[in-house]
N, C-alpha and C positions, 0 to 999 in steps of 0.2 A: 504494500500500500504506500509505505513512504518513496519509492520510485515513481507511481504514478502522480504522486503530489507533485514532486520537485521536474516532472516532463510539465505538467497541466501549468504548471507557476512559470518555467522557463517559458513555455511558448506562449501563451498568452496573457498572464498577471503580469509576471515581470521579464514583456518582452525587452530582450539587452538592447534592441536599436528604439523602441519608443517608450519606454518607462526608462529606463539605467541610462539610455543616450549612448552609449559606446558601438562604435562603427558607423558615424555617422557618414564620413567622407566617402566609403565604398557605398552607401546607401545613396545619397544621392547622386554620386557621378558615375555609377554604372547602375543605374536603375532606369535608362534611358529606353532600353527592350527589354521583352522577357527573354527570349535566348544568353542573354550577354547575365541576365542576371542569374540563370539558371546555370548558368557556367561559376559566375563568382561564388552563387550559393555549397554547389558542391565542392566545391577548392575551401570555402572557407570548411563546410564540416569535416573536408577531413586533418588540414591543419589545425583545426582548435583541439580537435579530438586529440590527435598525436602529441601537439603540445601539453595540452592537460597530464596527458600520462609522463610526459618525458617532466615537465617543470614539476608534478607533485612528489617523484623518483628524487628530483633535485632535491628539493626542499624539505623532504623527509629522509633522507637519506646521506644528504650533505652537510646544504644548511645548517637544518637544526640540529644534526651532530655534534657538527664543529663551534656550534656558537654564534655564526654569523649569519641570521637569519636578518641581519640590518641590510645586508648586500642582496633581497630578494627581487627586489625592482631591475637590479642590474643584471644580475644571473638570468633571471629570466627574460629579458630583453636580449641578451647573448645566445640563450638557449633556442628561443622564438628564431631569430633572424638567420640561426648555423642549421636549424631545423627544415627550414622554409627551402636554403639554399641546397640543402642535402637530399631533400625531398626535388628538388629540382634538377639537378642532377642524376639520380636516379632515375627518376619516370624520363629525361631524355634516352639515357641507355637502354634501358627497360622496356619501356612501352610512347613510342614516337608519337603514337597515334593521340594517346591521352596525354602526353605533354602536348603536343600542339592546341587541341581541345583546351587544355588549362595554358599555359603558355603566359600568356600574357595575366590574367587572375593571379597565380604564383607569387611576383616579386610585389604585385599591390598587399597581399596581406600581410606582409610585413611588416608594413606600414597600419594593417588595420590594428586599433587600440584595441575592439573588444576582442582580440585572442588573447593580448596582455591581463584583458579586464577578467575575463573567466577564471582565468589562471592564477590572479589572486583572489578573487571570488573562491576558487575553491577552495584554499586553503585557508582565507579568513570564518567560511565556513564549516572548518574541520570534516569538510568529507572524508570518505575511505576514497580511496582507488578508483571501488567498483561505482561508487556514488558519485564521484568525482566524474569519471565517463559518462556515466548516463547526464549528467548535469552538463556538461558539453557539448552531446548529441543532444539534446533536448535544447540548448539554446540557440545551437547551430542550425537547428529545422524551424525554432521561432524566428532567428535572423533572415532564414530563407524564406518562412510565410510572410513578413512584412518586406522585405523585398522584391518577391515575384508580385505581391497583392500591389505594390506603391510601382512598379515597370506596368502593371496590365494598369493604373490609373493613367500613369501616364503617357501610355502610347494613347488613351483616349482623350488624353489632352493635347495631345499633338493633333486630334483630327478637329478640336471645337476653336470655335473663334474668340480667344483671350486677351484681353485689353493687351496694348504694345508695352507698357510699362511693368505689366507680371507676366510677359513671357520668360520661360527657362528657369532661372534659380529661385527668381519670388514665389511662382504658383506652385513649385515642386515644394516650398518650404511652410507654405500654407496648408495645400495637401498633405504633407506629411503633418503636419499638426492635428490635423483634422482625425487622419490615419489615430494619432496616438489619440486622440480624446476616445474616438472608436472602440479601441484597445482599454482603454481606464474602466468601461462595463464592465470587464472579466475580472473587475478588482476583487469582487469579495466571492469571486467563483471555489480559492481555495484560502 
């Protein structure tokens, strides 16, 4: 039962891009189609995924061992960035076809903040492991519900007639507002 709470919470109470705010940049500037964003969405679940497990390894394993769990911001910004790049390299050797497919997604999420954000999200919230993955799958498919839902608003905003002065970044920043009040209903769902 407590797995299904903490899926139901991640994806739509506290979704991380309209309630937590993190990953806002990959949100609006690849949120322009639904293809491009169904591409970013799965690049990001599997980097957040792989991160979660490689940063909570760190930081229970390292870290907190030795003491210097002040250095967690930084490790895991190292770890995030050598992850991404390693992950990149592989799938070129490995599988062409799926690096090309992600390609260009890859080096943007390392830049995205919420892979950082989960990452200590999960260990201020003392997950296990096993709790800690599903908390990163689960936020990784809320980040990809409000991303494909806020590409399908917006390619229908590309076909209606929008005052000259909220074309592109204002009406996407209004609609995504709007998006998150939308989302603020499933507050007291858990």
């Amino acid at each position: 039962m407590e797995y299904i709470i903490i899926i139901i919470s991640a994806i739509f109470v506290n979704n991380i891009v309209l309630a937590q705010f993190l990953g806002i940049c990959p949100f609006i500037g690849v949120s322009n189609k639904i293809s491009t964003s169904l591409g970013m969405a799965g690049a990001v679940l599997f980097v957040i995924t792989l991160a979660t497990i490689v940063t909570w390894l760190v930081q229970y394993y390292v870290l907190a061992p030795l003491g210097i769990g002040f250095l967690q911001t930084i490790a895991f910004i190292l770890v995030i960035a050598g992850l991404v790049q390693m992950v990149e390299i592989i799938l070129k050797k490995v599988s062409p076809g799926l690096y090309s497919a992600l390609g260009v997604f890859l080096p943007l999420i390392t830049t995205n903040c919420a892979v950082l954000g989960l990452a200590i999200l999960t260990i201020q919230k003392d997950y296990s492991l096993l709790e800690g993955v599903v908390f990163a799958i689960a936020n990784s498919l809320g980040f990809a519900f409000a991303l494909i839902i806020f590409a399908g608003i917006r390619e229908h905003l590309d076909l209606m007639e929008v005052p000259k002065g909220m074309r592109g970044v204002p009406i996407a920043l209004v609609t995504a507002g709007i998006l998150a009040l939308a989302f603020m209903g499933f507050t007291g769902l858990v």
